[in-house]
Short mmCIF file of the C-alpha atoms (twelve columns), coordinates in Angstrom:
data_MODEL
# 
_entry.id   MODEL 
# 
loop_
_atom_site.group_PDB 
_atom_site.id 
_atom_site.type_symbol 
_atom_site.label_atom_id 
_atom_site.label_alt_id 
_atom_site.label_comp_id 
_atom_site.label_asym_id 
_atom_site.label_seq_id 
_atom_site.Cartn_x 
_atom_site.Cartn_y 
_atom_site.Cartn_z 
_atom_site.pdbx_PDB_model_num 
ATOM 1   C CA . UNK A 1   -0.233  2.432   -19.056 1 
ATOM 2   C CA . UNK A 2   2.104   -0.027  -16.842 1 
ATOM 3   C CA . UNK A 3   2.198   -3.412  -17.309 1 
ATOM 4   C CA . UNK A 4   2.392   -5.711  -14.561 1 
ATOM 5   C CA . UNK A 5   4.015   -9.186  -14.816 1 
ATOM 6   C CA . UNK A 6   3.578   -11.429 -11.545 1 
ATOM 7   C CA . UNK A 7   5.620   -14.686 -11.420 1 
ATOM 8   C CA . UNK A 8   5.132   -17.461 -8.784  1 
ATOM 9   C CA . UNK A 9   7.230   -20.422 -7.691  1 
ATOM 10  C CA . UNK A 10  6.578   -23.790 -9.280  1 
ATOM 11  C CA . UNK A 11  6.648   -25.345 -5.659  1 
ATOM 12  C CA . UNK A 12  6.117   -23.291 -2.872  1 
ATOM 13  C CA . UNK A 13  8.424   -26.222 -1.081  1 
ATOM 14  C CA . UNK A 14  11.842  -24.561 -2.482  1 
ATOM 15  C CA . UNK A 15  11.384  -22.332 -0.392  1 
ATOM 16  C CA . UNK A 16  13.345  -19.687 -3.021  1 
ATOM 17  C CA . UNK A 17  16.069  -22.220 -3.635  1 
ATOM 18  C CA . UNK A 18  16.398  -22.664 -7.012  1 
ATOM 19  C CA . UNK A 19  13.161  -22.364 -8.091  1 
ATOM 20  C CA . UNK A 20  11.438  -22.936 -11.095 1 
ATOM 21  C CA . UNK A 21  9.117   -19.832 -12.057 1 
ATOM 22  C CA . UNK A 22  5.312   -20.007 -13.536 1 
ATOM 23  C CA . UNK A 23  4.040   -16.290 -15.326 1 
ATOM 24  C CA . UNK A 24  0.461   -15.550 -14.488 1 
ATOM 25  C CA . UNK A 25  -2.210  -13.728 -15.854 1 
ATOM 26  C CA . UNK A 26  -3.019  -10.404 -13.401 1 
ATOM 27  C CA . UNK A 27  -6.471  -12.820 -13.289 1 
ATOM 28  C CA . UNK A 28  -4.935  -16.122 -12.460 1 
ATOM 29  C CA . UNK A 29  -2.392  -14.163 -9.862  1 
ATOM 30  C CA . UNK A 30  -5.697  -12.830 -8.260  1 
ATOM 31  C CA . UNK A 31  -6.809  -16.063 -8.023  1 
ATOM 32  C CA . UNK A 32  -3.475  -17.347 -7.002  1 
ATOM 33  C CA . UNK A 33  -3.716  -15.317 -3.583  1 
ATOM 34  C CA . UNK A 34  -7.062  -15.443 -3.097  1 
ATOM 35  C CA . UNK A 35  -6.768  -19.467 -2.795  1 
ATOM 36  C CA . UNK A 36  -6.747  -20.256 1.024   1 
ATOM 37  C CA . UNK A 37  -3.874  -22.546 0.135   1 
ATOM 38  C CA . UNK A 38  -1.620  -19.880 -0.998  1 
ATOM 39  C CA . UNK A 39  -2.316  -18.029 2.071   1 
ATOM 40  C CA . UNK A 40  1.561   -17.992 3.356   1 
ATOM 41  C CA . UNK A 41  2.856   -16.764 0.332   1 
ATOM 42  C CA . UNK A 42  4.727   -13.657 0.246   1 
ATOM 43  C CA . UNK A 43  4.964   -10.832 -2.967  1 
ATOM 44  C CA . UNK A 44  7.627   -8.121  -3.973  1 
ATOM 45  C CA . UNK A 45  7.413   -5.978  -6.647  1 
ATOM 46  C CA . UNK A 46  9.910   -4.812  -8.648  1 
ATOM 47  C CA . UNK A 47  10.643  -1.443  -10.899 1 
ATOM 48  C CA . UNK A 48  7.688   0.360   -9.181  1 
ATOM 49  C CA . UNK A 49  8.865   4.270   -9.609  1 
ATOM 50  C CA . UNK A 50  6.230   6.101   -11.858 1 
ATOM 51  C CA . UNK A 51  8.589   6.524   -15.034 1 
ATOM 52  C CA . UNK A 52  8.728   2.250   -15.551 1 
ATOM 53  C CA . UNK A 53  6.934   1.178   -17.913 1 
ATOM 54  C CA . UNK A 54  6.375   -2.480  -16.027 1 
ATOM 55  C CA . UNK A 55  6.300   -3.578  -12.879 1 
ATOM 56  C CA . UNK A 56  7.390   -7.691  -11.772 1 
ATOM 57  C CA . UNK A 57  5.358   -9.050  -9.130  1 
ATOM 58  C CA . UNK A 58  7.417   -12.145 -8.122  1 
ATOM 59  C CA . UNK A 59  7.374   -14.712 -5.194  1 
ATOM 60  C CA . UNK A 60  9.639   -14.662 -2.121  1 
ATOM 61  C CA . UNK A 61  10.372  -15.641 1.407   1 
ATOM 62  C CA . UNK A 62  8.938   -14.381 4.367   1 
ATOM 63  C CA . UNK A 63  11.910  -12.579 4.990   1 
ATOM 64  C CA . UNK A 64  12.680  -10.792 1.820   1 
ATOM 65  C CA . UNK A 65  9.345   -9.835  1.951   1 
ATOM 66  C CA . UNK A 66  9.894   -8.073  5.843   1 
ATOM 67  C CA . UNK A 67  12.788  -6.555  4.351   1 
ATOM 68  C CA . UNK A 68  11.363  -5.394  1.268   1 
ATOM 69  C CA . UNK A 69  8.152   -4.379  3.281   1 
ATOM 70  C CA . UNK A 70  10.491  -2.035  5.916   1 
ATOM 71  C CA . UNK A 71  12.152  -0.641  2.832   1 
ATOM 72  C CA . UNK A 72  8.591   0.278   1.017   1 
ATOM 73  C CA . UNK A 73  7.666   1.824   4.295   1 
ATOM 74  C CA . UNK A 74  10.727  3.878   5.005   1 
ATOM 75  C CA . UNK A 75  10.769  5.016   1.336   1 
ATOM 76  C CA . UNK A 76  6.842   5.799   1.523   1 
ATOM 77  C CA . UNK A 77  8.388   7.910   5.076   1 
ATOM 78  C CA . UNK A 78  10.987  9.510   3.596   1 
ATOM 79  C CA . UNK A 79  8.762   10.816  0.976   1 
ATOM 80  C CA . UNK A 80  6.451   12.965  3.110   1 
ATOM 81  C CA . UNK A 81  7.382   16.490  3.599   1 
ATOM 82  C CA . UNK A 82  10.259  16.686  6.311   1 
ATOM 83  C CA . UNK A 83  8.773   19.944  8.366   1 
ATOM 84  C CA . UNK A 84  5.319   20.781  7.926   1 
ATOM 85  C CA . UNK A 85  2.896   23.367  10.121  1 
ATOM 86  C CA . UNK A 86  2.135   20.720  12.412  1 
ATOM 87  C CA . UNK A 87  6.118   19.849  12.861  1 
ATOM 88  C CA . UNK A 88  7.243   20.155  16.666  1 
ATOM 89  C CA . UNK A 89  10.208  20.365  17.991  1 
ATOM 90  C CA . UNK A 90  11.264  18.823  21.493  1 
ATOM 91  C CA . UNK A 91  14.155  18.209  23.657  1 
ATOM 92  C CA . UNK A 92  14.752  14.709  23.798  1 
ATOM 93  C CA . UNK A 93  16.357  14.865  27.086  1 
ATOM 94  C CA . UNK A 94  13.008  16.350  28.465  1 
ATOM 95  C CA . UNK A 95  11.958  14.199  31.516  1 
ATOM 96  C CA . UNK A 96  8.737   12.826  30.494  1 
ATOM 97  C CA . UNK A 97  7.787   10.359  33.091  1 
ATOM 98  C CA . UNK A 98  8.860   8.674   36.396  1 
ATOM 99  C CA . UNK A 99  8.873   5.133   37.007  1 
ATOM 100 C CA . UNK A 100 9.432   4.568   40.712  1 
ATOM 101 C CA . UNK A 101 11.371  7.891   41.205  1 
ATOM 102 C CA . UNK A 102 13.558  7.052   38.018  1 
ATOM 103 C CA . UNK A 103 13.338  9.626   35.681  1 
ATOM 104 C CA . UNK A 104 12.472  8.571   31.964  1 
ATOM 105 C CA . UNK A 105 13.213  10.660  29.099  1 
ATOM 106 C CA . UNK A 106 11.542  11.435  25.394  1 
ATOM 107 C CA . UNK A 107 14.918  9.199   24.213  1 
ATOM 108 C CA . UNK A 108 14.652  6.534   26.193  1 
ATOM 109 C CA . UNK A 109 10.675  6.120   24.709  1 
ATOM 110 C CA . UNK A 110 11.670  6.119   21.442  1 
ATOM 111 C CA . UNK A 111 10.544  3.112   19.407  1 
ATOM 112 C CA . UNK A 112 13.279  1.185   17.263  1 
ATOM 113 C CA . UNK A 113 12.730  2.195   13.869  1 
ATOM 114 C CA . UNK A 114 14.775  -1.459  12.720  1 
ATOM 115 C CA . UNK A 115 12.067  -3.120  15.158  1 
ATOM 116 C CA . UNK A 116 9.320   -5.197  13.319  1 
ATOM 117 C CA . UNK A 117 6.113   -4.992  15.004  1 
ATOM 118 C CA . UNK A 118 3.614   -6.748  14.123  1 
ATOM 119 C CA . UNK A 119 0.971   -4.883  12.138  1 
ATOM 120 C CA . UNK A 120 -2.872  -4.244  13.941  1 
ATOM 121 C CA . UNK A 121 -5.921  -4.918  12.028  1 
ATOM 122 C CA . UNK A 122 -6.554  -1.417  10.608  1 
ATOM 123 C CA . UNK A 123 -2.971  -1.173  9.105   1 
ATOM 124 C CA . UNK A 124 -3.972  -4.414  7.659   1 
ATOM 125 C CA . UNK A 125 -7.359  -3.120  5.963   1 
ATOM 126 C CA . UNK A 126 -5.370  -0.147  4.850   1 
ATOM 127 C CA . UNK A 127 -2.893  -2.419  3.461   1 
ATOM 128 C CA . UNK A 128 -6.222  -4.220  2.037   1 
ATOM 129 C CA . UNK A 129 -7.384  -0.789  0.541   1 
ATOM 130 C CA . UNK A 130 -3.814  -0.346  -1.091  1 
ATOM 131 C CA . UNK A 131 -4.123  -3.702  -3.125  1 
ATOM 132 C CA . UNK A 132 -7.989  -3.034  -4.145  1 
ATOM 133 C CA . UNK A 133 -6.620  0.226   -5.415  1 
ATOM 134 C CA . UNK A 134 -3.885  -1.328  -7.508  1 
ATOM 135 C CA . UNK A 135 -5.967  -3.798  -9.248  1 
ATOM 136 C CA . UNK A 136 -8.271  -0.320  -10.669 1 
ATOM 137 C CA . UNK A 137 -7.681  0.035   -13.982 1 
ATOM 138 C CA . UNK A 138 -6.258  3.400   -15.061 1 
ATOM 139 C CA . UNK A 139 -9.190  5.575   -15.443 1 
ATOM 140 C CA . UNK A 140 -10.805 4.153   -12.694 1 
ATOM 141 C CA . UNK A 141 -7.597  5.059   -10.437 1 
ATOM 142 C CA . UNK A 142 -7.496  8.573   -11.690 1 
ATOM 143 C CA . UNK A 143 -11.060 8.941   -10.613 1 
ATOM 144 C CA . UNK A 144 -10.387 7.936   -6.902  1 
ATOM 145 C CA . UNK A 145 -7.118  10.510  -6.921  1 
ATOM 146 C CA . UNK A 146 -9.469  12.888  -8.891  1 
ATOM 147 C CA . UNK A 147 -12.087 12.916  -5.944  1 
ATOM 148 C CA . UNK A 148 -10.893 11.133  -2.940  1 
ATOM 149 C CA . UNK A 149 -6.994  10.406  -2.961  1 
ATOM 150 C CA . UNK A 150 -5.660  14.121  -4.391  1 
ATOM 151 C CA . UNK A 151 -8.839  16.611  -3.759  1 
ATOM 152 C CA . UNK A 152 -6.530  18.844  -1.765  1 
ATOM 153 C CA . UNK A 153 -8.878  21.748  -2.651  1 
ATOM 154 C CA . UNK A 154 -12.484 20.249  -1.764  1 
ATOM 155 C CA . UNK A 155 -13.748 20.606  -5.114  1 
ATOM 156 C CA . UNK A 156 -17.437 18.970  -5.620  1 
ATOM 157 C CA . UNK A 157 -18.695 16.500  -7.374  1 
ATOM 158 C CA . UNK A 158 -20.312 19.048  -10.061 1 
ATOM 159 C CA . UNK A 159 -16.732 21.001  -10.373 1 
ATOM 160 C CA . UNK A 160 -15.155 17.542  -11.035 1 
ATOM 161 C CA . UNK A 161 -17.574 16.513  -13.618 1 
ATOM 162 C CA . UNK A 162 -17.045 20.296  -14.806 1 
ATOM 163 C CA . UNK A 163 -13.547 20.134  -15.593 1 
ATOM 164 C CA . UNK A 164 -14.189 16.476  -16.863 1 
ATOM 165 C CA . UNK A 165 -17.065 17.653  -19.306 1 
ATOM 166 C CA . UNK A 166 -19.421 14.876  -17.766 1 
ATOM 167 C CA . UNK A 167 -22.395 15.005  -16.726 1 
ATOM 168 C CA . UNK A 168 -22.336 15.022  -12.587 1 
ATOM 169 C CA . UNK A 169 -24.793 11.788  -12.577 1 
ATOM 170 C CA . UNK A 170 -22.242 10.372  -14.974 1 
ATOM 171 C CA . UNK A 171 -19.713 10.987  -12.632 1 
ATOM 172 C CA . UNK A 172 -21.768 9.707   -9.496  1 
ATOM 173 C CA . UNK A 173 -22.187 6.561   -11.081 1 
ATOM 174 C CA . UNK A 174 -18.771 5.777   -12.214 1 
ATOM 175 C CA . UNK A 175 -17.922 6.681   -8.510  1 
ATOM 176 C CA . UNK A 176 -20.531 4.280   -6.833  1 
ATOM 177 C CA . UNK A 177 -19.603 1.827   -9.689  1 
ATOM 178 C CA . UNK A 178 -15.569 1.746   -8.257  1 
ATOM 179 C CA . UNK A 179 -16.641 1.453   -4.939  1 
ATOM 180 C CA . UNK A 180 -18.921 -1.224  -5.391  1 
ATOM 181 C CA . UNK A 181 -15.427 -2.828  -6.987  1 
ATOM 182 C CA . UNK A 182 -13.358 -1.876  -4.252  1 
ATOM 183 C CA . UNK A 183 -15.715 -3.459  -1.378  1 
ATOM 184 C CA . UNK A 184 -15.704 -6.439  -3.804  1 
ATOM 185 C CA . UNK A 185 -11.629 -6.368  -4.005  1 
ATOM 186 C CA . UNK A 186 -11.632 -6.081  -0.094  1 
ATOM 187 C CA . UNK A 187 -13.996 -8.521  0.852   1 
ATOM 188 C CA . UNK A 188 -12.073 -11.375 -0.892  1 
# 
């Protein structure tokens, strides 16, 4: 199971200049963020690939945090499958649109991938979801992939429990049980 570690500045003043570090419980860092006063307090993690056997949640400044943020995302990008069945491919010199008789192209409409936009309110909930998620323990984690997260196939609730050797009401309660937690995690 991973460890996490989470590590705030001292005074949030510095301002990442020399700070002095405090080590929190994964409790008193939940409660750390959760405190209205910490609300402009930015997070990176470090040593997050699947084969580390810890991850460092540590303080930084709004702009390490973009950066790292953009990088997360790119990565997270990167990762899905390149070409898929629902690829397409277009000519980006295709005239898509006039503006006053001036032709506009697919190019011309493409968005800046090094532009920062700021994120809507569903990317935020989703980015809500994400950190709910996190705070699962391991079981409970491996039940959401198990029926919500990695059920490529569609498999029911009874094949689940099936290949789990549970009971399916055993199941359905654990399920309602996590999210019951989740909404909890969210709402805060």
């Amino acid at each position: 199971m991973k460890q996490r570690r989470y590590f705030v500045w001292k005074d949030a003043a510095c301002k990442g200049i020399n700070p002095e570090w405090i080590e929190l419980t994964g409790k008193q860092f939940k409660e750390f963020v959760n405190n209205p006063e910490n609300k402009n307090r930015y997070f990176i993690k470090f040593n997050e690939d699947e084969e580390d056997t810890f991850t460092s949640v540590v303080e930084a400044t709004y702009e390490n945090y973009l950066e790292y943020d953009r990088e997360r995302k790119k990565k997270a990008y990167n990762g899905k499958k390149a070409f898929d069945e629902h690829t397409v491919f277009v000519d980006l010199d295709e005239v898509v649109y006039y503006d006053d008789d001036d032709p506009i192209t697919r190019a011309e409409i493409i968005a800046d991938e090094d532009a920062y936009v700021e994120p809507n309110h569903e990317q935020l909930l989703i980015n809500e979801l994400y950190d709910a998620l996190e705070a699962l323990s391991y079981e409970e984690r491996e039940l959401v992939d198990l029926l919500f997260l990695k059920n490529d196939d569609h498999k029911s609730e009874r094949r689940i429990a099936e290949e789990l050797g549970v009971p399916q009401k055993t199941l359905n309660c654990r399920k309602q049980a996590i999210i019951k937690k989740l909404k909890m995690l969210i709402k805060k």
